[in-house]
mmJSON file of the N, C-alpha and C atoms, coordinates in Angstrom:
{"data_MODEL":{"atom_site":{
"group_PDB":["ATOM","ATOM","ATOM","ATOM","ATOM","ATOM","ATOM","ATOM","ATOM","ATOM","ATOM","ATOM","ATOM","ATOM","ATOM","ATOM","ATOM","ATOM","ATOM","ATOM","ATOM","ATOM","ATOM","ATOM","ATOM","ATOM","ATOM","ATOM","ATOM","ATOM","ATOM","ATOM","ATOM","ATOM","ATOM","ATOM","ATOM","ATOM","ATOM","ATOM","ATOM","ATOM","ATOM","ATOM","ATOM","ATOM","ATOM","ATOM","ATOM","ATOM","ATOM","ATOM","ATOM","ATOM","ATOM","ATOM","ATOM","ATOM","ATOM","ATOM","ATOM","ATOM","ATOM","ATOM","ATOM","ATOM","ATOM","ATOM","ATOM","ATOM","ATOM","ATOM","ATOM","ATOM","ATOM","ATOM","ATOM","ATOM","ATOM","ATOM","ATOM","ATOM","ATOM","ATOM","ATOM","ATOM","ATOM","ATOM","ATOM","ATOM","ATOM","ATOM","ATOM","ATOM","ATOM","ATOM","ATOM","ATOM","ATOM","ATOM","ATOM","ATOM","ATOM","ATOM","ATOM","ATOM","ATOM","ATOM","ATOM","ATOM","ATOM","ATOM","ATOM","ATOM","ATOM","ATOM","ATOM","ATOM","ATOM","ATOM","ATOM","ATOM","ATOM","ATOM","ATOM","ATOM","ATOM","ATOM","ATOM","ATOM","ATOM","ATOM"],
"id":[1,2,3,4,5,6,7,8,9,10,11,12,13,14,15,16,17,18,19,20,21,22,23,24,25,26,27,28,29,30,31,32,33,34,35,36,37,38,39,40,41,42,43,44,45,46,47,48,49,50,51,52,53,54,55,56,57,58,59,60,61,62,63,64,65,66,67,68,69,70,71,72,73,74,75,76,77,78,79,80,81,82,83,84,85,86,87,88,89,90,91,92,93,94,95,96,97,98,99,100,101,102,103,104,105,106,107,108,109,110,111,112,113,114,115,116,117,118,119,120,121,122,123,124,125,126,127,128,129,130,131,132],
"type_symbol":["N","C","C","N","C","C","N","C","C","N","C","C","N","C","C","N","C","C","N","C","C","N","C","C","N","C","C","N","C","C","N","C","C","N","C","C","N","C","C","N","C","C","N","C","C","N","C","C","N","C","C","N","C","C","N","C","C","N","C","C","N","C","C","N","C","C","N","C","C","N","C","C","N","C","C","N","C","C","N","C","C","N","C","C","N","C","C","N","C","C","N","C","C","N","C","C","N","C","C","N","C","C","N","C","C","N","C","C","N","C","C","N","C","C","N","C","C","N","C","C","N","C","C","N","C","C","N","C","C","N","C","C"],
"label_atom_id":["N","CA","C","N","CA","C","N","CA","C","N","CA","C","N","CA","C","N","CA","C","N","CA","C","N","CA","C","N","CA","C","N","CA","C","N","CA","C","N","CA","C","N","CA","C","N","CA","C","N","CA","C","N","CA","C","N","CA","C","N","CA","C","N","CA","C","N","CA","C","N","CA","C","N","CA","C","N","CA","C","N","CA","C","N","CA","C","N","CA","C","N","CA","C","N","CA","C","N","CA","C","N","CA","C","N","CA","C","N","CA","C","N","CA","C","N","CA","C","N","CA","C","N","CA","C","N","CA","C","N","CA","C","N","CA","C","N","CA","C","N","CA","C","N","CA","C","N","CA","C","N","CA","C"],
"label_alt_id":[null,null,null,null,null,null,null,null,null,null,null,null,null,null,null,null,null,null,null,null,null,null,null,null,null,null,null,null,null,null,null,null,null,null,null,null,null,null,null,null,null,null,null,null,null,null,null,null,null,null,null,null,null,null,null,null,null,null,null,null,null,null,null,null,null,null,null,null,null,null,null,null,null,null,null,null,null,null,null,null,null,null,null,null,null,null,null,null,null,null,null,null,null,null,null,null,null,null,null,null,null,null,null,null,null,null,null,null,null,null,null,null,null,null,null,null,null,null,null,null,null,null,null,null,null,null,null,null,null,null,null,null],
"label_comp_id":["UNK","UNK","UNK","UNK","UNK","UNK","UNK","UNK","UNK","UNK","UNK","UNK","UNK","UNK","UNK","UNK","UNK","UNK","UNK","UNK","UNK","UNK","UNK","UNK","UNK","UNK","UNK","UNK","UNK","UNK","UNK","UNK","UNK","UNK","UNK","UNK","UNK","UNK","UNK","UNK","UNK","UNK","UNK","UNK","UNK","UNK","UNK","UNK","UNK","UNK","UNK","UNK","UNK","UNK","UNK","UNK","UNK","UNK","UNK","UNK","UNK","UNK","UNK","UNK","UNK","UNK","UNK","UNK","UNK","UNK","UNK","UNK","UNK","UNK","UNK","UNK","UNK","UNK","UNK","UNK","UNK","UNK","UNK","UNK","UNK","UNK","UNK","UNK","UNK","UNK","UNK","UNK","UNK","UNK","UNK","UNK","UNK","UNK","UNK","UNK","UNK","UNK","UNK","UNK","UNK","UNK","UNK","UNK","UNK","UNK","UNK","UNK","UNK","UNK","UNK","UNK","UNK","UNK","UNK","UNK","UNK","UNK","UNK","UNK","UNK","UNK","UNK","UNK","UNK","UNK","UNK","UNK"],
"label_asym_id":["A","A","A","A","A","A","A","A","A","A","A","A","A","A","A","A","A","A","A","A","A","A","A","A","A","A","A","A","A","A","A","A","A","A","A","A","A","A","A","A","A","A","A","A","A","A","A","A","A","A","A","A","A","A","A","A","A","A","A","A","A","A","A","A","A","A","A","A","A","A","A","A","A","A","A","A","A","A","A","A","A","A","A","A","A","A","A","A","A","A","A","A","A","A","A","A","A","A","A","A","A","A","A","A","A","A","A","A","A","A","A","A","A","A","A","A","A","A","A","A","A","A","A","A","A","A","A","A","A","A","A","A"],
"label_entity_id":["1","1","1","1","1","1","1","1","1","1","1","1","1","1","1","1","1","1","1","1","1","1","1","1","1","1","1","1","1","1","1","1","1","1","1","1","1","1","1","1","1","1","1","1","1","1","1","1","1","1","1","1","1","1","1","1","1","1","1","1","1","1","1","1","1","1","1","1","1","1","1","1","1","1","1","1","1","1","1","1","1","1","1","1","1","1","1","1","1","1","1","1","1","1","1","1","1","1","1","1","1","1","1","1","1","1","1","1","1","1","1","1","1","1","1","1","1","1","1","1","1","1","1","1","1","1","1","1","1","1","1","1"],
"label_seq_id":[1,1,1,2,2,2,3,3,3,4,4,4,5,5,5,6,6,6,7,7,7,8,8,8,9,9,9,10,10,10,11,11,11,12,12,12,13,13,13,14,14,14,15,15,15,16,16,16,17,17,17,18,18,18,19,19,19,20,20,20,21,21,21,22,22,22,23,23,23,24,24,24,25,25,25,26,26,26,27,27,27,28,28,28,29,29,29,30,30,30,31,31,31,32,32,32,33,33,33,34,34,34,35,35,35,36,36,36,37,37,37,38,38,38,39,39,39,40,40,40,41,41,41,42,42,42,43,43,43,44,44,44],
"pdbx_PDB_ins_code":[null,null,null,null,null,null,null,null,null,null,null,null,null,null,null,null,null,null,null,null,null,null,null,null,null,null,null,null,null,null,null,null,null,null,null,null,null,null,null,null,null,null,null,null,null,null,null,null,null,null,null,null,null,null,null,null,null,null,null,null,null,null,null,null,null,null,null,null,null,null,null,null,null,null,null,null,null,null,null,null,null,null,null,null,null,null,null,null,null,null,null,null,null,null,null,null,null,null,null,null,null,null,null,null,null,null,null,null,null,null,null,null,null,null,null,null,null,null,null,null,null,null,null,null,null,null,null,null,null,null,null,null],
"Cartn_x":[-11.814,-10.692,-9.789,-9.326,-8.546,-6.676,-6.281,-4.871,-4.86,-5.824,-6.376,-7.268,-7.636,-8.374,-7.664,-8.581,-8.164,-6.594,-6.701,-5.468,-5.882,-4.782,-4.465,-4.137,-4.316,-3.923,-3.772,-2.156,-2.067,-1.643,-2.514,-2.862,-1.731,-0.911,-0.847,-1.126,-1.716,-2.083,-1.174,-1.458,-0.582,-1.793,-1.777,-2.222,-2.623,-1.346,-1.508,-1.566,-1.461,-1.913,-3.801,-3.491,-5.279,-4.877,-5.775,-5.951,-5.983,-5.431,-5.758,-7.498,-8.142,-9.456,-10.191,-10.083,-10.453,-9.949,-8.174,-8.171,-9.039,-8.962,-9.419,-11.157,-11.791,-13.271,-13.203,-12.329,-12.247,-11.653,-10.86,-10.577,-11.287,-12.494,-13.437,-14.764,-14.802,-15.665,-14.92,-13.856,-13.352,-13.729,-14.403,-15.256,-14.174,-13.871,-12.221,-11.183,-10.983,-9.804,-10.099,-8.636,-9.225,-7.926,-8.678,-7.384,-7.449,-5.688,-5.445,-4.967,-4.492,-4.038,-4.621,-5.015,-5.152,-4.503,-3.777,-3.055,-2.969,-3.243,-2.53,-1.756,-0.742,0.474,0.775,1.892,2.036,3.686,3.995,5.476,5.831,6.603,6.98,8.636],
"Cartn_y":[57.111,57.019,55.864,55.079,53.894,53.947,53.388,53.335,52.426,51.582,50.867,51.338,52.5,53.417,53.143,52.838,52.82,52.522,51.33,50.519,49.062,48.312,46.954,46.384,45.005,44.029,42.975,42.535,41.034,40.444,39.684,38.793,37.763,37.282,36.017,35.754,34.587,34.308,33.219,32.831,31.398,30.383,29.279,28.462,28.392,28.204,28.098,29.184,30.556,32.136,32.462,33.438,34.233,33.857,32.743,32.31,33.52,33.334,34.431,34.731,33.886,33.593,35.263,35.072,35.964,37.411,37.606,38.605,39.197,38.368,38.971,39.405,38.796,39.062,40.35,40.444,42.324,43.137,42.759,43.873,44.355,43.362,43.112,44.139,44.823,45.508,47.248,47.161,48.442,48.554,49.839,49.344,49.765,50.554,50.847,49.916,49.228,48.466,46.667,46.866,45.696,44.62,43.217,42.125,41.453,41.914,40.999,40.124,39.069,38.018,37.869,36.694,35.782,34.451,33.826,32.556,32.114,31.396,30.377,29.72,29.986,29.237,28.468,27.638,26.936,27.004,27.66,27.857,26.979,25.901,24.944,25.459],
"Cartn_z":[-2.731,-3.64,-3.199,-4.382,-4.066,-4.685,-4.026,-5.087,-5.892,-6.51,-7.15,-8.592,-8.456,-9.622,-10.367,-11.504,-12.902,-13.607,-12.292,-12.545,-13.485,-13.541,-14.043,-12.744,-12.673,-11.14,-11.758,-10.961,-11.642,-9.763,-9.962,-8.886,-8.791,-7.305,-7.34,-5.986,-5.947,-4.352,-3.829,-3.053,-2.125,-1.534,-1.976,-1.479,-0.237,0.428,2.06,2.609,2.014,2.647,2.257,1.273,1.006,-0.653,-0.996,-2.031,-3.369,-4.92,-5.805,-6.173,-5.947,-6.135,-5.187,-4.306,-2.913,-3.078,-3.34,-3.289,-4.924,-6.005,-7.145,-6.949,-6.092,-5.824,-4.995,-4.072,-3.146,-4.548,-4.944,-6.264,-6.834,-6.885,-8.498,-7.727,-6.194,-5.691,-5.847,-6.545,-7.253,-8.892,-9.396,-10.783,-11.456,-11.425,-12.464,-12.418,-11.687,-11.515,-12.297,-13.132,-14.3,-13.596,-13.442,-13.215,-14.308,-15.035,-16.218,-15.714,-14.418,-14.62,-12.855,-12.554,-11.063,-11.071,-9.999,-10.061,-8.578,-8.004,-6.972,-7.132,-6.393,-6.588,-5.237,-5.315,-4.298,-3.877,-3.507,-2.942,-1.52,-2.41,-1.385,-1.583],
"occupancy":[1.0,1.0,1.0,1.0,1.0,1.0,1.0,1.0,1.0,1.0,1.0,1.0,1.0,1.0,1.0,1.0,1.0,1.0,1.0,1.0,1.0,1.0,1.0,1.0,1.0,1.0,1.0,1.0,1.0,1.0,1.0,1.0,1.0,1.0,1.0,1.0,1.0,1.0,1.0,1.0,1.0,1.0,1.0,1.0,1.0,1.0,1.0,1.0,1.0,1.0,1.0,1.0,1.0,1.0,1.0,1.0,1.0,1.0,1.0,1.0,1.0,1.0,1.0,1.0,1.0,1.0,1.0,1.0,1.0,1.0,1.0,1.0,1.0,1.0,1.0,1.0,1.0,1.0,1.0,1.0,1.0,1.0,1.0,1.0,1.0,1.0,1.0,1.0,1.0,1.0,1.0,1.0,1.0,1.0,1.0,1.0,1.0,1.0,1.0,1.0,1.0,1.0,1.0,1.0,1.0,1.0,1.0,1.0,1.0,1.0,1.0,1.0,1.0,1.0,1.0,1.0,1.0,1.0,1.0,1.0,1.0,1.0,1.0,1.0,1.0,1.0,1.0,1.0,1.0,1.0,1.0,1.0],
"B_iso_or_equiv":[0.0,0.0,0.0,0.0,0.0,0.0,0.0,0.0,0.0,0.0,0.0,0.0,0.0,0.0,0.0,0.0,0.0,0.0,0.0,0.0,0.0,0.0,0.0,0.0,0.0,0.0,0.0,0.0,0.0,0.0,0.0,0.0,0.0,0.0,0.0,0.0,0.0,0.0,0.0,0.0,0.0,0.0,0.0,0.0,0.0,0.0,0.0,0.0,0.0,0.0,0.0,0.0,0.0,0.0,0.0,0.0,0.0,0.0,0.0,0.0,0.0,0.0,0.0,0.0,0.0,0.0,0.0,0.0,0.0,0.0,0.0,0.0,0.0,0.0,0.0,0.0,0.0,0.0,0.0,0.0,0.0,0.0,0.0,0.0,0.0,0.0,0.0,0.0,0.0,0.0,0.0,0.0,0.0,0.0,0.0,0.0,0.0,0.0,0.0,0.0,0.0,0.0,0.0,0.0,0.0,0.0,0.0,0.0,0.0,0.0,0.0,0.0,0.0,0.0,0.0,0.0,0.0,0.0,0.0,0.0,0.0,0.0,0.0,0.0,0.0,0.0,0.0,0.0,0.0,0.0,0.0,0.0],
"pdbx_formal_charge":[null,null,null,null,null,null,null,null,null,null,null,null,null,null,null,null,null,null,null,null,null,null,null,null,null,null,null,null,null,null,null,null,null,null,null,null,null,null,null,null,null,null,null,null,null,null,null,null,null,null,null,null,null,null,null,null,null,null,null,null,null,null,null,null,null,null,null,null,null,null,null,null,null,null,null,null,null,null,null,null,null,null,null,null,null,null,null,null,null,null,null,null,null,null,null,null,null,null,null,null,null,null,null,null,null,null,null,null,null,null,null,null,null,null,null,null,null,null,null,null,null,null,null,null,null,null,null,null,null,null,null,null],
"auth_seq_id":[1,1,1,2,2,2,3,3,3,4,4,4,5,5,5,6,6,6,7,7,7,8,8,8,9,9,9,10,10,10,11,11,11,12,12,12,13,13,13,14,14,14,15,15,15,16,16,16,17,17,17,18,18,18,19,19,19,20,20,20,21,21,21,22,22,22,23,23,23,24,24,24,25,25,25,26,26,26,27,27,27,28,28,28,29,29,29,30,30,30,31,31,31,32,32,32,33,33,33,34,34,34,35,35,35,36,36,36,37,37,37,38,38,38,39,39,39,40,40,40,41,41,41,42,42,42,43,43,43,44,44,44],
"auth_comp_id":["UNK","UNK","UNK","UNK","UNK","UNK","UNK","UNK","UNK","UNK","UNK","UNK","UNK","UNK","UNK","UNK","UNK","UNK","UNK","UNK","UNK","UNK","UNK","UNK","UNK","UNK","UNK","UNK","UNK","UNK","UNK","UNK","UNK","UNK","UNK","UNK","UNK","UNK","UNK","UNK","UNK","UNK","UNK","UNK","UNK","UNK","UNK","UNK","UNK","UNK","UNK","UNK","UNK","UNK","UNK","UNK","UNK","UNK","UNK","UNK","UNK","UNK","UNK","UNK","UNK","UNK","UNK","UNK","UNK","UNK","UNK","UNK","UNK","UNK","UNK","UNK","UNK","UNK","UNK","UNK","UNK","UNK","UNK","UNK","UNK","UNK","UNK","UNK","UNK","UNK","UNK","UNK","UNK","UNK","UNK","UNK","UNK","UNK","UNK","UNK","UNK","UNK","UNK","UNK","UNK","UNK","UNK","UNK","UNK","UNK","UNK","UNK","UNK","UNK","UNK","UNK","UNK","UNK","UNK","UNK","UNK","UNK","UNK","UNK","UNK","UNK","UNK","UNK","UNK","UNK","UNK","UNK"],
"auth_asym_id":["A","A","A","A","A","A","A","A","A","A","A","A","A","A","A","A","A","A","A","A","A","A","A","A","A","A","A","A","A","A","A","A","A","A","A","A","A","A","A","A","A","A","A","A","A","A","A","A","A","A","A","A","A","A","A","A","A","A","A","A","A","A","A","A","A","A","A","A","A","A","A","A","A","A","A","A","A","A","A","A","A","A","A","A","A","A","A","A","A","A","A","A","A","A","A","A","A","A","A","A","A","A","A","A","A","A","A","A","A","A","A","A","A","A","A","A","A","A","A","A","A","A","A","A","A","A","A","A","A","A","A","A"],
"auth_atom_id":["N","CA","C","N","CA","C","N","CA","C","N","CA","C","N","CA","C","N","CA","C","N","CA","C","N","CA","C","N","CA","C","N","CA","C","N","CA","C","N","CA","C","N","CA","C","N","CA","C","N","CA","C","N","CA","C","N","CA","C","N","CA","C","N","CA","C","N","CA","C","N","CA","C","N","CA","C","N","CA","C","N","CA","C","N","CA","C","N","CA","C","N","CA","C","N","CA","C","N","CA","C","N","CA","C","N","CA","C","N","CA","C","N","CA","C","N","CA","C","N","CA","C","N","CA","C","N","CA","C","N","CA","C","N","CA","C","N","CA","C","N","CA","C","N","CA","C","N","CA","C","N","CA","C"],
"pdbx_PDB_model_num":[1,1,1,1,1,1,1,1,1,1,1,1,1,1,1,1,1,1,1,1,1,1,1,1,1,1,1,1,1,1,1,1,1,1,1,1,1,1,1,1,1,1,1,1,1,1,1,1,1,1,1,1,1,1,1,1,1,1,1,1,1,1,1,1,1,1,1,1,1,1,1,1,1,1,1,1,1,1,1,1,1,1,1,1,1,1,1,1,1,1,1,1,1,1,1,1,1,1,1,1,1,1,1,1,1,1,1,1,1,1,1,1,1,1,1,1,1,1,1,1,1,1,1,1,1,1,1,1,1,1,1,1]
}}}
């Protein structure tokens, strides 16, 4: 069981941290869990 079940995920990642790309691929190994939005951003 996840706290992630049969949720929605809106992603944002950081460039210079753990990219949105990465965390949306570990999400995407939860089958209920839907990402309506992924982004890298760059917070300078």
């Amino acid at each position: 069981m996840s706290i992630l079940e049969n949720k929605k995920v809106i992603i944002i990642g950081d460039r210079d941290g753990i990219p949105g790309q990465a965390i949306e691929e570990c999400v995407k190994t939860i089958a209920s869990a839907e990402v309506v939005f992924s982004s890298t951003e760059c917070f300078v």
